[in-house]
ZADOLO-781065 format. One record per atom (N, C-alpha, C, O, CB): residue in one letter; x, y, z. Coordinates in steps of 0.1 Angstrom, whole numbers, padded with zeros to 4 digits, always signed. Glycine has a CB too. Layout:
REM ZADOLO-781065
aXYZ/...
***
This chain:
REM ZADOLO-781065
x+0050+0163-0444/x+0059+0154-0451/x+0061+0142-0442/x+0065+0145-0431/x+0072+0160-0455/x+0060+0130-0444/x+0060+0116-0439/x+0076+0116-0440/x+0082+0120-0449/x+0050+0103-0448/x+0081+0111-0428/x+0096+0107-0429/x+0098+0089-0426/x+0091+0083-0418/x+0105+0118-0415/x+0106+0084-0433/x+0109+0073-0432/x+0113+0069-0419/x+0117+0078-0411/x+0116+0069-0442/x+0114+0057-0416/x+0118+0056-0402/x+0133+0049-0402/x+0138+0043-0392/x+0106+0047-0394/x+0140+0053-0414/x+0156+0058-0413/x+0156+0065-0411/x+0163+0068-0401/x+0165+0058-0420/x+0150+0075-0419/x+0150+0094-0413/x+0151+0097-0397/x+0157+0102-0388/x+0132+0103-0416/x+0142+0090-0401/x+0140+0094-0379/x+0151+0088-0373/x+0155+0092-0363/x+0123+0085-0368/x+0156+0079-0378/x+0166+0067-0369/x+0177+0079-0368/x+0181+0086-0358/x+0171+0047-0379/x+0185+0082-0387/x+0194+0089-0387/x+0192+0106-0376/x+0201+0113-0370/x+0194+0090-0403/x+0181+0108-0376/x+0179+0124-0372/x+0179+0122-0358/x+0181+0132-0351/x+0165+0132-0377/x+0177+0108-0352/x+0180+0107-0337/x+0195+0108-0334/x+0201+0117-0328/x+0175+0093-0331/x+0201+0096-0342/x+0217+0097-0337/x+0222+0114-0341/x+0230+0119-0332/x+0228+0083-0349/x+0220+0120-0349/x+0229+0135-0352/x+0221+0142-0341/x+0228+0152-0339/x+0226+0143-0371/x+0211+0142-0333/x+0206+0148-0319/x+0216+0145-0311/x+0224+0151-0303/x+0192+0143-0314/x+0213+0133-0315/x+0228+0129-0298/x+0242+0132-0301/x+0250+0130-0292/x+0230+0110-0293/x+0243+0137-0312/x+0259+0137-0314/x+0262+0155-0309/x+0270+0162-0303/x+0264+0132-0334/x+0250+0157-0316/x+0248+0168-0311/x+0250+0179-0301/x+0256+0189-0300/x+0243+0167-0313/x+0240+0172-0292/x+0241+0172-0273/x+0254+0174-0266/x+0259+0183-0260/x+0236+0156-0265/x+0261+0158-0272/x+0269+0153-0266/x+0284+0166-0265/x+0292+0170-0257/x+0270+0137-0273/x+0279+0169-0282/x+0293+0178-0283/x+0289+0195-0277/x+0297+0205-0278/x+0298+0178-0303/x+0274+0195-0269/x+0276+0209-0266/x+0282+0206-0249/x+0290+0212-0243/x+0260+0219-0269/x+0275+0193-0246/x+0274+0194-0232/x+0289+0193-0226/x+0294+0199-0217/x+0264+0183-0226/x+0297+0178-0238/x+0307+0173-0231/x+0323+0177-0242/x+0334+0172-0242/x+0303+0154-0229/x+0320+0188-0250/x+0330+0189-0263/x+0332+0178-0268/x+0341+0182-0276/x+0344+0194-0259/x+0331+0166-0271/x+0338+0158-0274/x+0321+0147-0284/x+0309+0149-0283/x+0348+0152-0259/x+0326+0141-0288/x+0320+0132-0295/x+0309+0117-0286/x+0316+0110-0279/x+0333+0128-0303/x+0299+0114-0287/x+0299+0104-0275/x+0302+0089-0278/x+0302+0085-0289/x+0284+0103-0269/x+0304+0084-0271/x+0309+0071-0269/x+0297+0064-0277/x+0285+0067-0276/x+0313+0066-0252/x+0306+0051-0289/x+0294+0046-0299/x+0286+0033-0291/x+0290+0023-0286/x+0302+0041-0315/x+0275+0037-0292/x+0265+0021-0292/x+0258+0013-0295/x+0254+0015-0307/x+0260+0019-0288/x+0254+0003-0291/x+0245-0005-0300/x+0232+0004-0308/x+0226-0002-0316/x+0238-0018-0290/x+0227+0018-0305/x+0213+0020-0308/x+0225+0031-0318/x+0223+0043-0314/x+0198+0024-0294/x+0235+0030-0328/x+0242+0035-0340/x+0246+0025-0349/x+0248+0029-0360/x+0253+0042-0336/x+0248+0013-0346/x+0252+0000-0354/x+0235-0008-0357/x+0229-0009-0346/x+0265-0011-0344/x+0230-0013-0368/x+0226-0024-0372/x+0234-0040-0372/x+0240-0045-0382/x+0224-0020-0382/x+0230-0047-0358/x+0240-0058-0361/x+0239-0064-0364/x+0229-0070-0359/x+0246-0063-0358/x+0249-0072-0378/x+0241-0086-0386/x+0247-0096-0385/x+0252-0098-0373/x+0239-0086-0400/x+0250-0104-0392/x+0252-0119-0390/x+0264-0122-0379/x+0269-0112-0373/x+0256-0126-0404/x+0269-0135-0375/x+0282-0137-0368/x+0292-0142-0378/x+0291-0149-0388/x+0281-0148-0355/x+0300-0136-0373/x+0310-0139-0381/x+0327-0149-0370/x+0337-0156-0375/x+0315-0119-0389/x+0323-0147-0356/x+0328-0158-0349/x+0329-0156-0339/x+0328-0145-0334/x+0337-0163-0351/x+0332-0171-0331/x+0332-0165-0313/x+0343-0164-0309/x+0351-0166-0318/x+0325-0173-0302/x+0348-0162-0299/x+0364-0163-0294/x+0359-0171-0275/x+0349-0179-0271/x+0374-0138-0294/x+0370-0166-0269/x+0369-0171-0254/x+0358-0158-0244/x+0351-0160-0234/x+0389-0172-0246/x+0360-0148-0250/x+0353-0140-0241/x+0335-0134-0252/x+0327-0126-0249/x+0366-0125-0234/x+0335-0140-0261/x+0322-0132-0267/x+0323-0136-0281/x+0331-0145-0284/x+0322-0113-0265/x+0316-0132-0290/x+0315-0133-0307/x+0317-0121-0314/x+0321-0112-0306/x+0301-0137-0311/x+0316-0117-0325/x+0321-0107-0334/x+0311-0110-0345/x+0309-0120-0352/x+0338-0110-0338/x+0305-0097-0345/x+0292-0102-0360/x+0297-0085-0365/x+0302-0075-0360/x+0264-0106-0353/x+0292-0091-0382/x+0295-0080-0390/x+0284-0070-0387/x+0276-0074-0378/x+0295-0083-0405/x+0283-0061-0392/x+0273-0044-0386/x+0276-0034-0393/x+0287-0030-0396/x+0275-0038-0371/x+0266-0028-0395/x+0262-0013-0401/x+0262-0004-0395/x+0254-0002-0386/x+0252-0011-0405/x+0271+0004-0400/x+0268+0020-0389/x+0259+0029-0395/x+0262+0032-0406/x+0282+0031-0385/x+0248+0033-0389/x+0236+0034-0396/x+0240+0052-0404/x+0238+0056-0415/x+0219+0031-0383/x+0245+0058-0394/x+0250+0070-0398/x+0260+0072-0409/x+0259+0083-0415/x+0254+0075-0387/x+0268+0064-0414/x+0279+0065-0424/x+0278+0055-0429/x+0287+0051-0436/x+0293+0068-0421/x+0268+0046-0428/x+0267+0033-0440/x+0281+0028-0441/x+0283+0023-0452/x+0263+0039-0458/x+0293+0026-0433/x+0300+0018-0434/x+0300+0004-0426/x+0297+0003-0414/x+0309+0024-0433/x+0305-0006-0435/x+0306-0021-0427/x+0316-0024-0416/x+0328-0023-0416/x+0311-0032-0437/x+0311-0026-0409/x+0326-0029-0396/x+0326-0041-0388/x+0314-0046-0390/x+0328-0018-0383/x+0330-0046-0382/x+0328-0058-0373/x+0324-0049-0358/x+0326-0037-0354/x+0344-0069-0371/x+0317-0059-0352/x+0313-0050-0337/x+0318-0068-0327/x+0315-0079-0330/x+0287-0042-0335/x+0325-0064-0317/x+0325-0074-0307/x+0322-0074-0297/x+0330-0069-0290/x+0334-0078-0306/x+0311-0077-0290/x+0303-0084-0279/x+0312-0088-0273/x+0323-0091-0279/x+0293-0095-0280/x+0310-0090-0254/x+0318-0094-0246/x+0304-0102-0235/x+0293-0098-0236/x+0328-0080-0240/x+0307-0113-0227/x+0298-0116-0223/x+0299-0108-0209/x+0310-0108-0202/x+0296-0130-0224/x+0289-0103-0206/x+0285-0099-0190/x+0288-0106-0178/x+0293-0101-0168/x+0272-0099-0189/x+0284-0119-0180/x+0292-0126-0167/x+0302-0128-0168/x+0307-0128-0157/x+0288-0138-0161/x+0315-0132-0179/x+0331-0130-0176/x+0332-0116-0172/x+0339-0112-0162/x+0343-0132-0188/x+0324-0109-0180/x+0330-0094-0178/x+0332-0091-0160/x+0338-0082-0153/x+0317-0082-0186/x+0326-0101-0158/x+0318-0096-0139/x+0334-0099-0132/x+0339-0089-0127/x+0300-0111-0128/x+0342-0112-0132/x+0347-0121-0129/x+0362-0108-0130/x+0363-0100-0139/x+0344-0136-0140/x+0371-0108-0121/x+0385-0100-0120/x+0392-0108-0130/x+0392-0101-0140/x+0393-0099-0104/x+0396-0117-0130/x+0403-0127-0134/x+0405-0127-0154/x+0415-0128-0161/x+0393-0140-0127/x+0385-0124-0158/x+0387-0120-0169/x+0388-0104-0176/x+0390-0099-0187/x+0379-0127-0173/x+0385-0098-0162/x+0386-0078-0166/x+0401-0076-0170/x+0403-0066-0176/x+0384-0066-0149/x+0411-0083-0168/x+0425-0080-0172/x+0429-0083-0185/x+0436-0076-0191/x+0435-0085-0165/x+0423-0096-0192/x+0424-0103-0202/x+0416-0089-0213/x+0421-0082-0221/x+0416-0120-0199/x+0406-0090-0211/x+0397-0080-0218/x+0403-0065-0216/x+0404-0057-0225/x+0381-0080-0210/x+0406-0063-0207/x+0413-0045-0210/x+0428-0047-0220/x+0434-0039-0227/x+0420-0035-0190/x+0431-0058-0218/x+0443-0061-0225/x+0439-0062-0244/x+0445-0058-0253/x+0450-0077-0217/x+0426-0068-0242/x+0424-0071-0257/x+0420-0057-0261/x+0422-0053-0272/x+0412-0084-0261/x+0414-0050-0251/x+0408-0037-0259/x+0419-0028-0258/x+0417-0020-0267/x+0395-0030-0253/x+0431-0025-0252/x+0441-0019-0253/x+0446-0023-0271/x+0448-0015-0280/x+0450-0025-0241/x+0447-0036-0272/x+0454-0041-0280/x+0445-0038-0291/x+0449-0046-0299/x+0459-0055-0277/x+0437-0033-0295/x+0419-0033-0304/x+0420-0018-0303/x+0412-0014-0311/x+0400-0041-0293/x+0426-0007-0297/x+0429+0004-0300/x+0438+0008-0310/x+0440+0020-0311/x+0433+0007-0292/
***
């Protein structure tokens, strides 16, 4: 039987969820290779925000990017734990 290559996409992520929950009990942290990300929807001071697909539950969500070189910078690591505190 030929499987589509959502099949395969979907049957990868439920492997890893899989793993994750024998090795670590817990669920694994989500990533880009579980979201489809599509258009932008805007930028802010530290990154952009594009709408996205979670390929596993077909729901719409926003995903926000951070750029790598503020991320590097001390100055902006407080600003950013603060927004993701606050994004919890």
């Amino acid at each position: 039987m030929q499987r589509s290559p959502r099949m395969i996409e979907i049957w990868k992520i439920k492997k890893d969820i899989k793993v994750a929950f024998k090795r670590d009990l817990c669920a694994p942290h989500p990533n880009c290779e579980y979201y489809k990300i599509g258009r932008l929807l805007g930028r802010g001071s530290f990154g952009k925000v594009n709408l996205a697909l979670h390929k596993l539950s077909r729901k719409i969500v926003a995903v926000k990017s951070i750029n790598k070189v503020l991320y590097a910078e001390e100055e902006f690591q407080k600003k950013i734990n603060n927004e993701h505190n606050i994004l919890k």
